[in-house]
N, C-alpha and C positions, 0 to 999 in steps of 0.2 A: 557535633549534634548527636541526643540520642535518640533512640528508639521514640521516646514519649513527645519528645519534640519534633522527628518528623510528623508523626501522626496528624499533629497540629498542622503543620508545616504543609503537608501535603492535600487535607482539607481546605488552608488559602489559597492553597494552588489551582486547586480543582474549582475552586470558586473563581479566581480570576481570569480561569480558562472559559469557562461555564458563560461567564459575563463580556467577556471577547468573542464568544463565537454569537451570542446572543438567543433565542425562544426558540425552539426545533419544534417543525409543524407534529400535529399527533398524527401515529402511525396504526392507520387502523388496516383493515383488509390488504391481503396484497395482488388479490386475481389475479394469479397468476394464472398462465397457460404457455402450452406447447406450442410454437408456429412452423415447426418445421424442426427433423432429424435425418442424419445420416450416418451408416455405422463405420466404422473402423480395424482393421486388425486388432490394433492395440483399446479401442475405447470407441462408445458411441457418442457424438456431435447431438447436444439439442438445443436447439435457438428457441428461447422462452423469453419472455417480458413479462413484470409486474409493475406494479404500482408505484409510484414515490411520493413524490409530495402529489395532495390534492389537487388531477388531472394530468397528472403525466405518466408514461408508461415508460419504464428502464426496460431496452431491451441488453440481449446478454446472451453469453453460450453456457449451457453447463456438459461439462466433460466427466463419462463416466466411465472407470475402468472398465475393460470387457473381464479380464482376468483374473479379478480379485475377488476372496472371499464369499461368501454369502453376508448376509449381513450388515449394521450400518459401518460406517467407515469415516475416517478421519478426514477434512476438507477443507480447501483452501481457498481464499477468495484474492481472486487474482487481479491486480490493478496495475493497468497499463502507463506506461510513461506520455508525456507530451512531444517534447522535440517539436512541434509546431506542427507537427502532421496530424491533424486536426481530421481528415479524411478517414484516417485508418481506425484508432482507437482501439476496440477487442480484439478484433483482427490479427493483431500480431503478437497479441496474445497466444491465440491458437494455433501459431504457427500458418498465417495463409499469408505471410510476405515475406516472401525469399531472401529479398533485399536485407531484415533484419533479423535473420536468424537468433541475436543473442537476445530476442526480446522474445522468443517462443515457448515461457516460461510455463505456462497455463499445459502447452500440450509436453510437455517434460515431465512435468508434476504428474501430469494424469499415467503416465507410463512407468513412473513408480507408486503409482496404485491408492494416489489421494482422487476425491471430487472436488472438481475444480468448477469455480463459477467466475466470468471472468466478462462483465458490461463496460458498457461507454462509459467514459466519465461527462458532463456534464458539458452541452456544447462541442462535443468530439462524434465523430463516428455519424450512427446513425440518430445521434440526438441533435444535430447539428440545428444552428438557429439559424435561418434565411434571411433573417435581418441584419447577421453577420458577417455571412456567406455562402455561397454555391456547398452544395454536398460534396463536392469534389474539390475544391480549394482547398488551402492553407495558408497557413501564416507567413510562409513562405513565399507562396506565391501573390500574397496581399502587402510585403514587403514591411510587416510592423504593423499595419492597421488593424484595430481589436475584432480578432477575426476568430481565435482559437480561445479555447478552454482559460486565458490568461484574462481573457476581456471582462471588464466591471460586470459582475452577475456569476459571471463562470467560477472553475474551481479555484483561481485566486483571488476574486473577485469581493465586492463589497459583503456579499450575502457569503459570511464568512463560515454558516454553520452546514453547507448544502456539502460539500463533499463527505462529511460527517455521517451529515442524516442520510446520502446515497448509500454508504457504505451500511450504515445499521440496517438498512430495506435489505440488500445483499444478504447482509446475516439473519436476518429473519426468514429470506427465503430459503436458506442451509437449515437452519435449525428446522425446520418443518420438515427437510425432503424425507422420503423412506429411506435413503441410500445412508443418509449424514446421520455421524455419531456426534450431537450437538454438545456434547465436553468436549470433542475436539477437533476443532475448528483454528485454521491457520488463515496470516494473512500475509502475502508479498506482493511486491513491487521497485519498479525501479524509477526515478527522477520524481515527477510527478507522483506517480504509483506507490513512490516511496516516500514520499512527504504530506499523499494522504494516509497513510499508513501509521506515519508519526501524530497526523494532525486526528486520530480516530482512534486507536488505544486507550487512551486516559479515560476515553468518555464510554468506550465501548467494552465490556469486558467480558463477553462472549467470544471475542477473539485470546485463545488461550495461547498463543504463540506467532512468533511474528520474524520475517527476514525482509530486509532493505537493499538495493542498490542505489550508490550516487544522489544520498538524501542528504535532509539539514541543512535544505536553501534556504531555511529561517532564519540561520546564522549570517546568510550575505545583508546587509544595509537597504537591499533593494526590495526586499521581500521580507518584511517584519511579518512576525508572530505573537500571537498574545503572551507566550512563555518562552525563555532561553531555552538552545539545545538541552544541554545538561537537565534541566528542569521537566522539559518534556520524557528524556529517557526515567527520569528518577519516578516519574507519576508512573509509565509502563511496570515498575517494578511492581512486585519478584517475580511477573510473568517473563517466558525466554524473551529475548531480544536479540537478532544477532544482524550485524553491518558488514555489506562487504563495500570498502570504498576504496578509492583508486588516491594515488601521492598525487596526480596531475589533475583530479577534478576541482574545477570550479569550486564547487560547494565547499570546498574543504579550506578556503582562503578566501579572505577580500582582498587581499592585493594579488593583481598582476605579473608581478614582477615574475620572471623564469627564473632567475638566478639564486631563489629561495631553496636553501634546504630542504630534503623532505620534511625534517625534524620540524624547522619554520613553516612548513606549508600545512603540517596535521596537528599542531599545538595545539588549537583548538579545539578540534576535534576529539583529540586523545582526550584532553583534561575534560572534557561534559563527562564521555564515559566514564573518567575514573573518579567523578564528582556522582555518578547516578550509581557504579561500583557500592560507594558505600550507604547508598540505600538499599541495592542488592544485599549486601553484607550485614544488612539489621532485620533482615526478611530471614537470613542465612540460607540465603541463594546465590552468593558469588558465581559459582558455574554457569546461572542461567542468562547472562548475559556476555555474549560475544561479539569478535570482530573480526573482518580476512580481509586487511590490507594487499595492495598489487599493485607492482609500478604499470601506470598508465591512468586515462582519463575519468571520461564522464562516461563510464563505460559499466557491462554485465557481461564480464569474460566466462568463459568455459569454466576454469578453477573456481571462482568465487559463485556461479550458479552452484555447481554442484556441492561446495562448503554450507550455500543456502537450504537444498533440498535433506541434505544429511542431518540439517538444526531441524529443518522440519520434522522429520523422521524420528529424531531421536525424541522431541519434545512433544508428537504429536501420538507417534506410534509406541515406541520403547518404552517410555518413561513421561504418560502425561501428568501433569500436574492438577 
């Protein structure tokens, strides 16, 4: 394929995208306000809410360095995973549940000296729907019944464009802040976090840089997307992109089977990347997309956070695009 025929190629895309997720409500005011702070050695805590869709309020934390600069500053929008733990949501983002350290991505970030803004997703947290379940529930402890962020309406839900449109309310409220330097704005996450993150690039491009954990459950059979992995990386292009994903995740295989090679178990995975590669490489930005494989799971190890914060750094801080 060339250059002149991506171009083409990737305005079908964006339309087939466009027509899969379906009409995103219009995004007007976002009233925000402050409901509570608290400060930090490292960064001040402030728990703000705005707008979303007509009648609802996202609430959120936004994480400010104490330490940095004067001036505005590069920031990142930080989106939490699922695991069924429907209760918690931003939370452990910020680091307030001990139990998941490797998910306290938001207050990591903010300690190397980004603004971090880091809300419920949709039916999590404290957006939680009563009709689904108790505020303290989970999916876990409802044993399967559509109780978390998975259930028809939520974020994998029929209304296909809402984890989208949350995310764009997000960057609207960064581009606004006094703090945010709105060229450069990042986004991570991990499972969930990271497959809104896939699923919000293409359409969003205010986000100028972006890092994933334990994403591309569009590629499982169970979990269809309007676009293939590969196709979805290739729209992201030639903004950075970078994945850390694990030889034993789930995501990375529809079969089962243990006794699969790694080689077998990331075939798939590899080939999207080196199939969106050469869209990078008609942009001639090969470099700005990466990847940090690691033996192990559905996991956001020590190594491959800090592989993430460095892509941040370098693509957000050193060298924006």
């Amino acid at each position: 394929m060339s250059p002149d025929d991506w171009t083409a190629r990737r305005e079908e895309l964006l339309a087939r995208l466009r027509g899969w997720c379906g009409a995103f409500p219009e995004r007007g005011p976002l009233n925000a306000r402050e409901t509570a702070r608290r400060e930090y050695a490292t960064h001040t805590e402030v728990q703000v809410e705005y707008d979303g869709e007509p009648g609802e309020r996202i609430p959120a934390y936004l994480l400010l360095p104490r330490n940095a600069p004067m001036g505005c500053l590069p920031a990142v929008f930080a989106a939490h995973q699922c695991a069924w733990q429907c209760d918690i949501g931003k939370e452990q983002v910020v680091g307030k549940c001990a139990d998941l350290p490797d998910q306290a991505y938001g207050l990591e970030l903010v300690r190397e000296g980004f603004v971090v803004l880091a809300p419920d997703a949709n039916k999590v947290g404290e957006r939680y729907d009563p009709k689904l379940r108790e505020a303290w529930q989970t999916a876990e402890v409802l044993k399967g019944q559509h109780a978390c962020c998975t259930a028809p309406g939520g974020s994998w839900g029929s209304v296909r464009w809402k984890p989208v449109y949350d995310v764009m309310r997000g960057i609207d409220y960064l581009s606004g802040h006094e703090r945010v330097d709105g060229q450069r704005i990042g986004m991570l996450g991990h499972s969930l976090g990271a497959d809104t993150t896939l699923w919000t690039m293409p359409l969003e491009e205010r986000i100028r840089a972006a890092a994933i954990s334990g994403g591309g459950l569009m590629m499982t059979k169970w979990l269809p997307y309007g676009l293939p992995y590969a196709e979805i990386l290739s729209l992201i292009a030639p903004r950075p992109f970078f994945e850390v994903t694990g030889w034993r995740d789930y995501a990375n295989c529809e079969s089962k089977e243990q006794e699969l090679s790694t080689d077998e178990r990331m075939c798939a995975k590899r080939a999207a990347h080196d199939a969106a590669r050469e869209v990078y490489r008609f942009a001639g930005h090969e470099e700005a997309l990466g990847r940090f494989e690691f033996d192990g799971g559905h996991l956001f190890p020590a190594e491959g956070r800090q592989a993430a914060y460095a892509w941040l750094k370098r693509w957000l801080v050193d060298q924006p695009m």
